[in-house]
TORPA-4810 file (N, C-alpha, C, O; in nm, 3 decimals):
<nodes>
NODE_1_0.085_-0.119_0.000_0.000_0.000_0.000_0.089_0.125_0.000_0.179_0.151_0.080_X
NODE_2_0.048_0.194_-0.101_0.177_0.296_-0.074_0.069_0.482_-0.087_-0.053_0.493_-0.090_X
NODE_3_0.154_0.577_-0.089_0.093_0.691_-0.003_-0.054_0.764_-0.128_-0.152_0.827_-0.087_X
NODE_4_-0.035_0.741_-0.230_-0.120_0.752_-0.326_-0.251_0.672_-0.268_-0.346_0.745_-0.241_X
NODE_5_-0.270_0.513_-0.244_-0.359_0.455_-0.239_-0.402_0.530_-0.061_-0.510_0.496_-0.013_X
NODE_6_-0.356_0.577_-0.021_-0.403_0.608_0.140_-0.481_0.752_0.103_-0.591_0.780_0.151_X
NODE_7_-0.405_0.841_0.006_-0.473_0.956_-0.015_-0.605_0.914_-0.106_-0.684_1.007_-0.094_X
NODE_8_-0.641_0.848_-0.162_-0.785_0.789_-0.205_-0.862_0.755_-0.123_-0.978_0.795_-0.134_X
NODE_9_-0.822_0.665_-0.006_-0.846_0.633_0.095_-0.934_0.709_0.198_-1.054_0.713_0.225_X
NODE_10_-0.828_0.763_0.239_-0.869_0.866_0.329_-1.023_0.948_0.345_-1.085_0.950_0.452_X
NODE_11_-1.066_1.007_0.230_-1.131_1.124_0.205_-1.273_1.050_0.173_-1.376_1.097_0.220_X
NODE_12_-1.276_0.896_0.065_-1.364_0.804_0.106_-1.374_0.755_0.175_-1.491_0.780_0.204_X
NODE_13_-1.350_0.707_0.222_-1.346_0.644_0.422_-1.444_0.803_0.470_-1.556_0.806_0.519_X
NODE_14_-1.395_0.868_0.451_-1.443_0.973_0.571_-1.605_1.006_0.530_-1.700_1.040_0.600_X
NODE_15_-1.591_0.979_0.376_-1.747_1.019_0.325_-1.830_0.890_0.419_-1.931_0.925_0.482_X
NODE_16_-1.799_0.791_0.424_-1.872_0.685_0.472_-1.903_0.691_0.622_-2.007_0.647_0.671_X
NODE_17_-1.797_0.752_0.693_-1.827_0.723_0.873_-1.899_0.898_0.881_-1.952_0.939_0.984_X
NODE_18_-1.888_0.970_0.772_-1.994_1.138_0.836_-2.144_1.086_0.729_-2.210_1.180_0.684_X
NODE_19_-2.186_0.954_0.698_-2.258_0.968_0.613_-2.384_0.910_0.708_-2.388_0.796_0.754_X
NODE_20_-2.527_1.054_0.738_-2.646_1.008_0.773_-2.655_0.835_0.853_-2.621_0.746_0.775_X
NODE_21_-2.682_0.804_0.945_-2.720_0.696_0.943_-2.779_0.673_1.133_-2.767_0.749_1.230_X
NODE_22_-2.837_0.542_1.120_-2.877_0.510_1.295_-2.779_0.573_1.358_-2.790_0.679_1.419_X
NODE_23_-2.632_0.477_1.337_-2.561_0.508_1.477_-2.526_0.660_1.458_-2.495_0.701_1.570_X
NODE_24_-2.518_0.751_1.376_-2.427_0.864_1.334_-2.614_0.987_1.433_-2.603_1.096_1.491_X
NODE_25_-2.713_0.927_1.417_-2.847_0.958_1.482_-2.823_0.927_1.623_-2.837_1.029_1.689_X
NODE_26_-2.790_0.823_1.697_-2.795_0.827_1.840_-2.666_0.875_1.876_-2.658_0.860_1.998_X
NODE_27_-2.572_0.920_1.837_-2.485_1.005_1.839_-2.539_1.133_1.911_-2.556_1.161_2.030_X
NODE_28_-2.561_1.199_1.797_-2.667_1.359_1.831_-2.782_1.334_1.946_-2.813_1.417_2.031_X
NODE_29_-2.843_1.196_1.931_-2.953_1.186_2.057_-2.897_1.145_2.181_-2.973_1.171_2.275_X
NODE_30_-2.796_1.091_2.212_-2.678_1.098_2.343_-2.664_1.200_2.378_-2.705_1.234_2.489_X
NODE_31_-2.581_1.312_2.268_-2.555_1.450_2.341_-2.655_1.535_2.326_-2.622_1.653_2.342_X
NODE_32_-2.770_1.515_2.299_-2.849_1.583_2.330_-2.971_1.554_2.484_-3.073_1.610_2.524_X
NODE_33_-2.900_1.455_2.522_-2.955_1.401_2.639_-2.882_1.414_2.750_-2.920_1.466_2.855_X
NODE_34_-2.698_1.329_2.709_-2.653_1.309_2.850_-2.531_1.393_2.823_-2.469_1.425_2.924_X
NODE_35_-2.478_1.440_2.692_-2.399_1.570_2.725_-2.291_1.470_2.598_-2.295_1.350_2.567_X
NODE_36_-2.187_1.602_2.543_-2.058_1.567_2.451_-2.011_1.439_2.515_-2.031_1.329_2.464_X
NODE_37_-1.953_1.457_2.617_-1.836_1.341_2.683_-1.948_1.208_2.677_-1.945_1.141_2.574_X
NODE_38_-2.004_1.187_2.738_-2.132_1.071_2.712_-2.153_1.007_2.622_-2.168_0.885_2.620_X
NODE_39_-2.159_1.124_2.486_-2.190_1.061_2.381_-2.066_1.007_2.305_-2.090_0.905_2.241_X
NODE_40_-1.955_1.049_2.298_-1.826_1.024_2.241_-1.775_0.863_2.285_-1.747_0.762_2.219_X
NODE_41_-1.779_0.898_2.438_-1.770_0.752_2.529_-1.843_0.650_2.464_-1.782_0.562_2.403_X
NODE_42_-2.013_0.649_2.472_-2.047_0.534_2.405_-2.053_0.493_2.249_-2.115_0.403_2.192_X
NODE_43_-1.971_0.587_2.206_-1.935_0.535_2.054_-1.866_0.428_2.051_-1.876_0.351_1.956_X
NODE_44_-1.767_0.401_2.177_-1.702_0.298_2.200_-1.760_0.191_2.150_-1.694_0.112_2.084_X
NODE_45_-1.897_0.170_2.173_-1.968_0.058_2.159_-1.997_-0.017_1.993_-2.017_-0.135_1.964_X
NODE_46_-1.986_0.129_1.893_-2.030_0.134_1.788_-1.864_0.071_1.701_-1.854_-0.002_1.602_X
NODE_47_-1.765_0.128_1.777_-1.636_0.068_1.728_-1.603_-0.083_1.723_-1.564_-0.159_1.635_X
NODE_48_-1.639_-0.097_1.869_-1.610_-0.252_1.892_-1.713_-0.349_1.791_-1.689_-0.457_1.738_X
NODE_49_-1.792_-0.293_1.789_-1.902_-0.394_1.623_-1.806_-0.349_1.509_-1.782_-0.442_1.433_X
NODE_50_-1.753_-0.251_1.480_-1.694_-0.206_1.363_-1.581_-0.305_1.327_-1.563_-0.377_1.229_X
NODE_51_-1.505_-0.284_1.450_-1.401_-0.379_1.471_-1.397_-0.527_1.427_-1.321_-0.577_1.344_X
NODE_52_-1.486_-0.581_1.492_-1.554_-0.689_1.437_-1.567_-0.725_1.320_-1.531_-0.829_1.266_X
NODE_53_-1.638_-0.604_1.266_-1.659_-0.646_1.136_-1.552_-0.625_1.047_-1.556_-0.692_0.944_X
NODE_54_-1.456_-0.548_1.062_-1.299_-0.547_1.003_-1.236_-0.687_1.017_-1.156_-0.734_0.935_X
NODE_55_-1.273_-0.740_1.111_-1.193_-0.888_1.167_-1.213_-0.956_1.079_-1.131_-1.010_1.006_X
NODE_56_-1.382_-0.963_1.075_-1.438_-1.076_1.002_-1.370_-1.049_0.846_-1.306_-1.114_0.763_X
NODE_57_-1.413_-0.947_0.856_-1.353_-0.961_0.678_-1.199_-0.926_0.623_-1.172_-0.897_0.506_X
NODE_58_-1.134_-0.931_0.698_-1.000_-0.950_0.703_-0.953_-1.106_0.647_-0.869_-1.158_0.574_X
NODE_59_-1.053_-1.137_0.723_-1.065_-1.281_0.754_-1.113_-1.351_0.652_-1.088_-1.471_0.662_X
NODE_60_-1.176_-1.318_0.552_-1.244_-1.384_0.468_-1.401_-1.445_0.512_-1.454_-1.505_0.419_X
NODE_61_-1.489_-1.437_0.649_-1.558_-1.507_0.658_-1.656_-1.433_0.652_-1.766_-1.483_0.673_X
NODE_62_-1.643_-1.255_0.614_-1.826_-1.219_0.606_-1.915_-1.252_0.494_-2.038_-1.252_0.487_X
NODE_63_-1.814_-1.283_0.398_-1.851_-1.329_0.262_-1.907_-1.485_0.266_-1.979_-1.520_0.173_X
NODE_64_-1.880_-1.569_0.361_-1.914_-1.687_0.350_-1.999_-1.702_0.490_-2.054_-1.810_0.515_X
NODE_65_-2.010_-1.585_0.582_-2.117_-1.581_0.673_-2.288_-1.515_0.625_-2.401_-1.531_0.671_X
NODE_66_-2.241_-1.453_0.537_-2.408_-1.371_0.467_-2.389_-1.353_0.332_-2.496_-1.333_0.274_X
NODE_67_-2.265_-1.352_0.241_-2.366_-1.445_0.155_-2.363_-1.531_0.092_-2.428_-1.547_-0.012_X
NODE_68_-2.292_-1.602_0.138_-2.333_-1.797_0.143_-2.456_-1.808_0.247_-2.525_-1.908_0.227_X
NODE_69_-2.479_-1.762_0.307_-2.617_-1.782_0.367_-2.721_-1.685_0.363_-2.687_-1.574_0.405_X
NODE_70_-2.802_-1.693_0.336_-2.937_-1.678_0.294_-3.018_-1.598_0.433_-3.041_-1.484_0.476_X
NODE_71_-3.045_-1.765_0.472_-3.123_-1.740_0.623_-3.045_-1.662_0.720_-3.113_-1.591_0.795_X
NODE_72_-2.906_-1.658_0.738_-2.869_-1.562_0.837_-2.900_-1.439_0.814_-2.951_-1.362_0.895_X
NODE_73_-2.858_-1.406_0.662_-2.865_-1.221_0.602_-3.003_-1.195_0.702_-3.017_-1.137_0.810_X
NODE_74_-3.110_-1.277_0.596_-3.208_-1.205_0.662_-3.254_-1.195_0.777_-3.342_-1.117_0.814_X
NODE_75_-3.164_-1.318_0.875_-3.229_-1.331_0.991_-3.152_-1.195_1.085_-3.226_-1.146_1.170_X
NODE_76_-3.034_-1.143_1.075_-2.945_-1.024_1.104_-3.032_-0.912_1.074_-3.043_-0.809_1.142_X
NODE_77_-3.076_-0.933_0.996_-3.163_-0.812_0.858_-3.317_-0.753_0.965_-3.336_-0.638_1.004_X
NODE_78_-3.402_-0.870_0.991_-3.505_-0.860_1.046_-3.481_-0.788_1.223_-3.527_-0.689_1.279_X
NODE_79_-3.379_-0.905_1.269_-3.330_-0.847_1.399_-3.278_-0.717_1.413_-3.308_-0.645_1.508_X
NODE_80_-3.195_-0.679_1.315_-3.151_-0.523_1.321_-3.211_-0.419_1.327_-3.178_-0.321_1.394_X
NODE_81_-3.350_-0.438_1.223_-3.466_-0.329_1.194_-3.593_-0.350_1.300_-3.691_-0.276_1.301_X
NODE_82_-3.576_-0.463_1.388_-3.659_-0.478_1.529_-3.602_-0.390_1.580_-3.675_-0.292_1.593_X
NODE_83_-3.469_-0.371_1.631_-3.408_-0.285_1.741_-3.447_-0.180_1.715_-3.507_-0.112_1.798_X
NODE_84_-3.413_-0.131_1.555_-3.449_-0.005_1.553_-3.573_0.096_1.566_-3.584_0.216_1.588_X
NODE_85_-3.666_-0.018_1.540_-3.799_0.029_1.544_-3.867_0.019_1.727_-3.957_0.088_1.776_X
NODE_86_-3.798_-0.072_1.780_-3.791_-0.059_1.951_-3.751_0.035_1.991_-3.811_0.083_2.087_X
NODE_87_-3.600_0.122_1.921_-3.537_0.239_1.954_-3.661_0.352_1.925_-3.713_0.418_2.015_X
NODE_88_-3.685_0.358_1.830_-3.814_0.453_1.778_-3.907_0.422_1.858_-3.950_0.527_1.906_X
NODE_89_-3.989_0.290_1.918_-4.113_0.332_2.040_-4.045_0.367_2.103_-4.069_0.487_2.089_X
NODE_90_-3.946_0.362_2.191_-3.885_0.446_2.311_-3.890_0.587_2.302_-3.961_0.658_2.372_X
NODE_91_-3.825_0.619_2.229_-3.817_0.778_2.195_-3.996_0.826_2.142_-4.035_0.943_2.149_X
NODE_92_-4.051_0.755_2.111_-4.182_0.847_2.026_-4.254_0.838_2.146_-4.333_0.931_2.164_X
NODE_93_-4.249_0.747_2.238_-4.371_0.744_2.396_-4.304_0.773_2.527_-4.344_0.747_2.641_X
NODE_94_-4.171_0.844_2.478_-4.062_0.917_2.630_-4.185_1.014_2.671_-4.260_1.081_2.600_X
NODE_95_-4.181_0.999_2.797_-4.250_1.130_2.900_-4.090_1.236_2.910_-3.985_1.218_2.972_X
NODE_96_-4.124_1.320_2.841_-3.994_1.430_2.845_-4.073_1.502_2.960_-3.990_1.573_3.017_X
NODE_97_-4.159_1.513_3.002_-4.198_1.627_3.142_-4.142_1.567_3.258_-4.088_1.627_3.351_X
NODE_98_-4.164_1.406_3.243_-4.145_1.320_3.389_-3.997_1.330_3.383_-3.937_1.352_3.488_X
NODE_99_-3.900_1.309_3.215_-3.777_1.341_3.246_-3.741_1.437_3.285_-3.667_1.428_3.384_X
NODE_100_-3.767_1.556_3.241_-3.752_1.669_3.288_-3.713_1.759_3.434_-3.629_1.843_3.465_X
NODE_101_-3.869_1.658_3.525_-3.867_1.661_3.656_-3.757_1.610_3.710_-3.678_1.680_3.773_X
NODE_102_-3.739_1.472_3.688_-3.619_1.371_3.748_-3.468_1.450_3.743_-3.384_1.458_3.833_X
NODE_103_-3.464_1.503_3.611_-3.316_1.600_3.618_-3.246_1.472_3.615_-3.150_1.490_3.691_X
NODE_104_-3.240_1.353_3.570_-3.117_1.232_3.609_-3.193_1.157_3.464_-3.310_1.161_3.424_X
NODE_105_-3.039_1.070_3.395_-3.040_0.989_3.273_-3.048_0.881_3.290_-2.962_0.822_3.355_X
NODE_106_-3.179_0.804_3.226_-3.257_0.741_3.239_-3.143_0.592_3.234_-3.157_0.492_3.304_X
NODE_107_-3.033_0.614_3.134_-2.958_0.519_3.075_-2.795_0.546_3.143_-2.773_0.663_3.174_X
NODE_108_-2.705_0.465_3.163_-2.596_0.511_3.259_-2.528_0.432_3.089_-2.591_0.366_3.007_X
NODE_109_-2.369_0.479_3.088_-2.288_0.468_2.982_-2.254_0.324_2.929_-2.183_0.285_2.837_X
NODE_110_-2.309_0.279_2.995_-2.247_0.099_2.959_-2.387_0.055_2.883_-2.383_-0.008_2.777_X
NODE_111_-2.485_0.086_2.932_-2.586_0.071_2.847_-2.611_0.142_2.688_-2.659_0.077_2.595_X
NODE_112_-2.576_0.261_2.678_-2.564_0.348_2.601_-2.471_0.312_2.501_-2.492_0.342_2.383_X
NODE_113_-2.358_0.245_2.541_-2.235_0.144_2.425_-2.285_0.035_2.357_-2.262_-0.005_2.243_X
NODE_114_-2.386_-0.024_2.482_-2.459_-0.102_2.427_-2.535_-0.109_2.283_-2.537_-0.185_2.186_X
NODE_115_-2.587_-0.008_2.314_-2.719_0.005_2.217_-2.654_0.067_2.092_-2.701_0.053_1.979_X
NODE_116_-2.548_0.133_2.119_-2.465_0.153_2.002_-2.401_0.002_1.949_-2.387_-0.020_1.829_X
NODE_117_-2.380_-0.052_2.004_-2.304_-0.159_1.963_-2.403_-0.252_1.888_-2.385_-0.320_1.786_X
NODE_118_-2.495_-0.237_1.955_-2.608_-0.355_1.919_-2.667_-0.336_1.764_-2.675_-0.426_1.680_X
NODE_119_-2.720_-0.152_1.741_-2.760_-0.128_1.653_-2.636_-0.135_1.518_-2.675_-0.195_1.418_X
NODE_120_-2.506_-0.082_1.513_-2.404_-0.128_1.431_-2.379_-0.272_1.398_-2.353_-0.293_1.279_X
NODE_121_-2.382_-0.384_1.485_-2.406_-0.503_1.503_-2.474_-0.573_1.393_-2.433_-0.669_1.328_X
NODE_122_-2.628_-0.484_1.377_-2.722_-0.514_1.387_-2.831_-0.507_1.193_-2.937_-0.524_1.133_X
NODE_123_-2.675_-0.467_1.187_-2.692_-0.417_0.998_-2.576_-0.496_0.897_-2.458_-0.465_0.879_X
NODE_124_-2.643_-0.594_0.848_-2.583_-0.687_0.761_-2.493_-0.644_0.651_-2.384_-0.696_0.625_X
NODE_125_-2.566_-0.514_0.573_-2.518_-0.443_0.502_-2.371_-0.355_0.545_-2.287_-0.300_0.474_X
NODE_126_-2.383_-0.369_0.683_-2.227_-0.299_0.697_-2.099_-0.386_0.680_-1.985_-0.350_0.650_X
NODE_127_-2.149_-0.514_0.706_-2.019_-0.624_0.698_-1.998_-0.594_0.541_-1.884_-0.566_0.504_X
NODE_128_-2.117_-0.599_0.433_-2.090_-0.627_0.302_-1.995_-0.490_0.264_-1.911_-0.507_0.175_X
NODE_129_-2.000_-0.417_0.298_-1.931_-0.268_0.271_-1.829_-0.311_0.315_-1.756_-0.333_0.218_X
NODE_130_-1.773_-0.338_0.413_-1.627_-0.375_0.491_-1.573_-0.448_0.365_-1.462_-0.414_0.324_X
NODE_131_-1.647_-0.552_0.296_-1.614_-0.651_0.256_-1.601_-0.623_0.072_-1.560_-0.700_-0.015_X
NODE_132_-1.641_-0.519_0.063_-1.633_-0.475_-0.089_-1.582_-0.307_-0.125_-1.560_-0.253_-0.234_X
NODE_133_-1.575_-0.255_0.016_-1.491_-0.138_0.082_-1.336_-0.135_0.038_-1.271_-0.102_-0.061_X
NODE_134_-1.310_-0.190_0.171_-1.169_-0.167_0.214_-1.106_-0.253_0.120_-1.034_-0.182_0.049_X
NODE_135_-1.098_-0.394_0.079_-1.049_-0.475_-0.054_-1.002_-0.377_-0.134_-0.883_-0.370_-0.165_X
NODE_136_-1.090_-0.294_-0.173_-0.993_-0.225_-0.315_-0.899_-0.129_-0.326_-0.853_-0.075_-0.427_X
NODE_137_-0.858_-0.101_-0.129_-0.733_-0.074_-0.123_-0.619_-0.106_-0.080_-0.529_-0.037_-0.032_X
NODE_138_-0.630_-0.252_-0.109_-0.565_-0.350_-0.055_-0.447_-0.435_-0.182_-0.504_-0.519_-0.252_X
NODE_139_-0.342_-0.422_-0.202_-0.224_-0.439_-0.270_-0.243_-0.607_-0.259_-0.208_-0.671_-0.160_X
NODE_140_-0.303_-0.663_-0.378_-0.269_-0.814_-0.332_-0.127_-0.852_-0.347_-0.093_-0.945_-0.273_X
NODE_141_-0.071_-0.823_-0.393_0.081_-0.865_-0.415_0.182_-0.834_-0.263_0.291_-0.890_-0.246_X
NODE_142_0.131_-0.749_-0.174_0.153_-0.767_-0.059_0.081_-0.830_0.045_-0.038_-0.854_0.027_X
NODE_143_0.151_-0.869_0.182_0.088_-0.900_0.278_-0.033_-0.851_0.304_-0.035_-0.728_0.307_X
NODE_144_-0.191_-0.934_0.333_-0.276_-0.863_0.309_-0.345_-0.835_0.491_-0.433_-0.751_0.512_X
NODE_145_-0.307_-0.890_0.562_-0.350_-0.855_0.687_-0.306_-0.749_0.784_-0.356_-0.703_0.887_X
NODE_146_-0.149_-0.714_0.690_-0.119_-0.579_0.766_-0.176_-0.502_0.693_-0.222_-0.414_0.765_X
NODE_147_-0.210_-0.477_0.549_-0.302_-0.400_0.516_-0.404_-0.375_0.563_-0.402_-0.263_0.613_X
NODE_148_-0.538_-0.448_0.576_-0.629_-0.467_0.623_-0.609_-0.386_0.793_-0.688_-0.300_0.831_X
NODE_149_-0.517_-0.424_0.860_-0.455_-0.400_0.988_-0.474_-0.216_1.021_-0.534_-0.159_1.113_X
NODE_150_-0.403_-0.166_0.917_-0.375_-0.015_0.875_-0.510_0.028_0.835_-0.571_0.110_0.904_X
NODE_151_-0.563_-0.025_0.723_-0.681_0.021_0.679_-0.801_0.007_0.807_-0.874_0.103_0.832_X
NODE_152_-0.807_-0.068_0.850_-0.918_-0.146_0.947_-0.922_0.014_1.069_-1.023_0.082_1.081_X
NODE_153_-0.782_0.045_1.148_-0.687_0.122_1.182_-0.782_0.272_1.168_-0.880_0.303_1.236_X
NODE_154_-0.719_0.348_1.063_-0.760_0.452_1.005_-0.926_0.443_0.997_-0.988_0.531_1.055_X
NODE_155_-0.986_0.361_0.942_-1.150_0.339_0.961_-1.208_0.408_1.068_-1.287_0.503_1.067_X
NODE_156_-1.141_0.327_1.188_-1.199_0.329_1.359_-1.170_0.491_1.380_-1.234_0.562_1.457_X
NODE_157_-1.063_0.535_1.298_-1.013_0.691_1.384_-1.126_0.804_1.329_-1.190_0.891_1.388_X
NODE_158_-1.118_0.753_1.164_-1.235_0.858_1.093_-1.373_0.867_1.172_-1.433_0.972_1.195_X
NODE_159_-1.404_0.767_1.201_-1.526_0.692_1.282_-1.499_0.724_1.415_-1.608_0.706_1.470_X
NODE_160_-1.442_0.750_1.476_-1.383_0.819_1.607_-1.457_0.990_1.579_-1.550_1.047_1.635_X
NODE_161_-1.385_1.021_1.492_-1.425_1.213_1.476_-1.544_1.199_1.432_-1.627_1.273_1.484_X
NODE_162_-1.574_1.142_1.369_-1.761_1.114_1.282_-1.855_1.116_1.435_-1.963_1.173_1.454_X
NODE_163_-1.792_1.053_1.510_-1.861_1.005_1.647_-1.876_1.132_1.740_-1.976_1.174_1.798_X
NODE_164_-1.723_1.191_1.739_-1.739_1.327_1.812_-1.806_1.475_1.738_-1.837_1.579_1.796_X
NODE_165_-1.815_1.444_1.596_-1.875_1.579_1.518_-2.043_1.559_1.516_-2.109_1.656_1.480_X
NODE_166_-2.120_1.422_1.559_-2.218_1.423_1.537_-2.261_1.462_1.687_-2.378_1.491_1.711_X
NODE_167_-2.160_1.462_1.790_-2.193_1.484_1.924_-2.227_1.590_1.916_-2.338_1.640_1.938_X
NODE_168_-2.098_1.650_1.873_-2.072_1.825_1.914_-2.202_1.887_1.834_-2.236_1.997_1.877_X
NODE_169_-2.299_1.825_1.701_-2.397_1.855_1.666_-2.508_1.886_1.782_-2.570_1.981_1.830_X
NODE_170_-2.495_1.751_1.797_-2.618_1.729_1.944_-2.602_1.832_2.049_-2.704_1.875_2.103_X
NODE_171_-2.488_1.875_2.083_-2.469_1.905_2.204_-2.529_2.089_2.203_-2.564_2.162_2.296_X
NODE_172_-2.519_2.112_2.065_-2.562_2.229_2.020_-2.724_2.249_2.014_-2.783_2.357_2.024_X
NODE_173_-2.775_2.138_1.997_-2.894_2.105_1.942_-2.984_2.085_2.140_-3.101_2.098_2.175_X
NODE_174_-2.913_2.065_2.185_-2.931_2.047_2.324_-3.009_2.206_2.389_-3.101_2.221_2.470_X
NODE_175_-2.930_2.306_2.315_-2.981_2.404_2.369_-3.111_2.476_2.310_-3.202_2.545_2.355_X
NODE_176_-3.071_2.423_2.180_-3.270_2.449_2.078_-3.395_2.366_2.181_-3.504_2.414_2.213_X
NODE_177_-3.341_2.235_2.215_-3.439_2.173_2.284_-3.452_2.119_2.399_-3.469_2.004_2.439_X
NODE_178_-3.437_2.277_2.471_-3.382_2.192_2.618_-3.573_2.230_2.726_-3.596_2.218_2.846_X
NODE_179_-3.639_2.264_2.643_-3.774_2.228_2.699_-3.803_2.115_2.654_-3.753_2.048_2.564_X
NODE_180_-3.939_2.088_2.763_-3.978_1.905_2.748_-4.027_1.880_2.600_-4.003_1.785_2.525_X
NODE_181_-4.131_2.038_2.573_-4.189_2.035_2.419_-4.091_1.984_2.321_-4.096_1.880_2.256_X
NODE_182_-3.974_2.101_2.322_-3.900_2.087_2.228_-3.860_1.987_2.217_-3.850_1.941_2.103_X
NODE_183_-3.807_1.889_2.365_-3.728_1.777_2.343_-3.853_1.670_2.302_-3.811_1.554_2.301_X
NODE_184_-3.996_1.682_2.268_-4.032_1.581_2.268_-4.042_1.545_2.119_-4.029_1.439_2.057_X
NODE_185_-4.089_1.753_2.061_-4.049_1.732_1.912_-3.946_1.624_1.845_-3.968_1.537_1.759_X
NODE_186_-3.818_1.663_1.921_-3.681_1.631_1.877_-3.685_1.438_1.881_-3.677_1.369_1.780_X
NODE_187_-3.695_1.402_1.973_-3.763_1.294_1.993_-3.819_1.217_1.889_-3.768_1.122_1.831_X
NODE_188_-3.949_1.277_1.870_-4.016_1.244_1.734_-3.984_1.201_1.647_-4.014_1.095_1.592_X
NODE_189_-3.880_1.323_1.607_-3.836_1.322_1.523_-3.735_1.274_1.494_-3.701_1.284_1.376_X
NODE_190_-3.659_1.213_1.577_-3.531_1.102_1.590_-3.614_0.943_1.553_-3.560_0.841_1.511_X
NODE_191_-3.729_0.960_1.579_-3.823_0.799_1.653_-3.832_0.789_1.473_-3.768_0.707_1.408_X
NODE_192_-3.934_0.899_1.411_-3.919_0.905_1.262_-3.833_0.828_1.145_-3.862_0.746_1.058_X
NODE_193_-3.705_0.899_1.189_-3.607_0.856_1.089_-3.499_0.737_1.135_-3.406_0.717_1.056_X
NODE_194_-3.506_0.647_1.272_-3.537_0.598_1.315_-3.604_0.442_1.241_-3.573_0.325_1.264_X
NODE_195_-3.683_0.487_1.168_-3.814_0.395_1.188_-3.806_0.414_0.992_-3.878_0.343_0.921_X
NODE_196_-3.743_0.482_0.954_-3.732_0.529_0.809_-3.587_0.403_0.771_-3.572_0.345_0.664_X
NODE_197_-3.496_0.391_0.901_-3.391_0.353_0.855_-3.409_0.205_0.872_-3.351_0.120_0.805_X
NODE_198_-3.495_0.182_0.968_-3.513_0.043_0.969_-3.626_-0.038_0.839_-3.642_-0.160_0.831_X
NODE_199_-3.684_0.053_0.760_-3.780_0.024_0.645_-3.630_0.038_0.555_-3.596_-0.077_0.527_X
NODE_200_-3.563_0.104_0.519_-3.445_0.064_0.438_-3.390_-0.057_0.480_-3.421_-0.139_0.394_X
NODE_201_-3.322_-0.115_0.573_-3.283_-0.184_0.602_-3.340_-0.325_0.592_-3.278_-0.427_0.563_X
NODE_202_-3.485_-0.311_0.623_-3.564_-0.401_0.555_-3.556_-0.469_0.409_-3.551_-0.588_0.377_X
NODE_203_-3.555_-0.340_0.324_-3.589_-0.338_0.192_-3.417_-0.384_0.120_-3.396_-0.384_-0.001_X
NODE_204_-3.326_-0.413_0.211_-3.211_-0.412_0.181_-3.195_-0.570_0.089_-3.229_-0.678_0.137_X
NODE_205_-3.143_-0.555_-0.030_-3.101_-0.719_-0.067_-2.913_-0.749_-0.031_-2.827_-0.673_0.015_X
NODE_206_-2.905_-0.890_-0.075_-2.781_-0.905_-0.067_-2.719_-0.878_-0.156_-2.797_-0.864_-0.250_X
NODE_207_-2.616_-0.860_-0.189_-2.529_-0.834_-0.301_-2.498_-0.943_-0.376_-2.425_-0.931_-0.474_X
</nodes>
């Protein structure tokens, strides 16, 4: 891999981890709840699935885990767009007044990694991207796992700042809706698109 293929690299990679999506959404709905540092922290959660899925396909086996199989895709497929649409009743039937009162977060940080983790986890289509992604900047004529290693590497960091720029969104957005109304709007409207991403995800085929 040499410095040409990293500068290609780079700037796509970055379109992909700032691009719209669930986890890049509970991002902004973290810090708009439990504050910047909170939300950055449980990105952690969203890495360690990422990670994963770098492994796997480092590895050669996401290709022969979904799609050589059929029934798993979709069974990943169905489970993923449950969560999300669970994430969306939560948020669309929150009592923001009763939160309000309480002044204390409903969710403590280990849970919050969680649900990041779960929902990244939780999308079949991200392994296939890993897996038809990062390959084409990968030098077969060299060692291909320190590539992968580097590339995998740089991914997690872009996806690191993606994690903290969608915070620092939220955290701004915190002060548009820091009544119960507003936050219930906001809410809504997270539960919405939400519930938009899990009907894509649905509608998703295999490659």
């Amino acid at each position: 891999m040499n410095l040409a293929t990293l500068l290609l690299f780079l700037p796509a990679c970055f379109a992909l981890n700032m691009a719209p999506g669930p986890n890049n959404l509970l991002s902004v709905r973290n810090a708009t709840a439990y504050g910047f540092r909170t939300s950055c922290l449980a990105g952690a959660g969203r890495l360690a699935a990422f990670a994963l899925m770098i492994a796997l396909a480092s590895a050669g086996l996401a290709v022969v885990l979904l799609q050589a199989s059929e029934l798993l895709f979709y069974g990943i497929k169905i489970l993923g767009a449950a969560y999300l649409l669970y994430l969306a009743y939560q948020l669309w039937s929150a009592d923001t007044q009763a939160e309000a009162e309480k002044n204390t977060a409903p969710l403590g940080l280990a849970a919050l990694a969680r649900q990041e983790f779960l929902v990244a986890i939780g999308n079949p289509k991200a392994i296939l991207i890993f897996t038809a992604f990062l390959p084409q900047f990968v030098d077969p004529t060299a060692p291909v796992p320190g590539q992968f290693l580097v590339l995998g590497a740089l991914f997690l960091l872009l996806e690191w700042i993606a994690i903290s720029a969608y915070a620092y969104m939220g955290l701004h957005m915190r002060r548009w809706f820091a009544e119960p109304r507003g936050q219930k709007i906001f809410n809504r409207c997270c539960a919405a698109l939400l519930s938009a991403a899990a009907s894509v995800l649905l509608l998703a085929r295999r490659a």
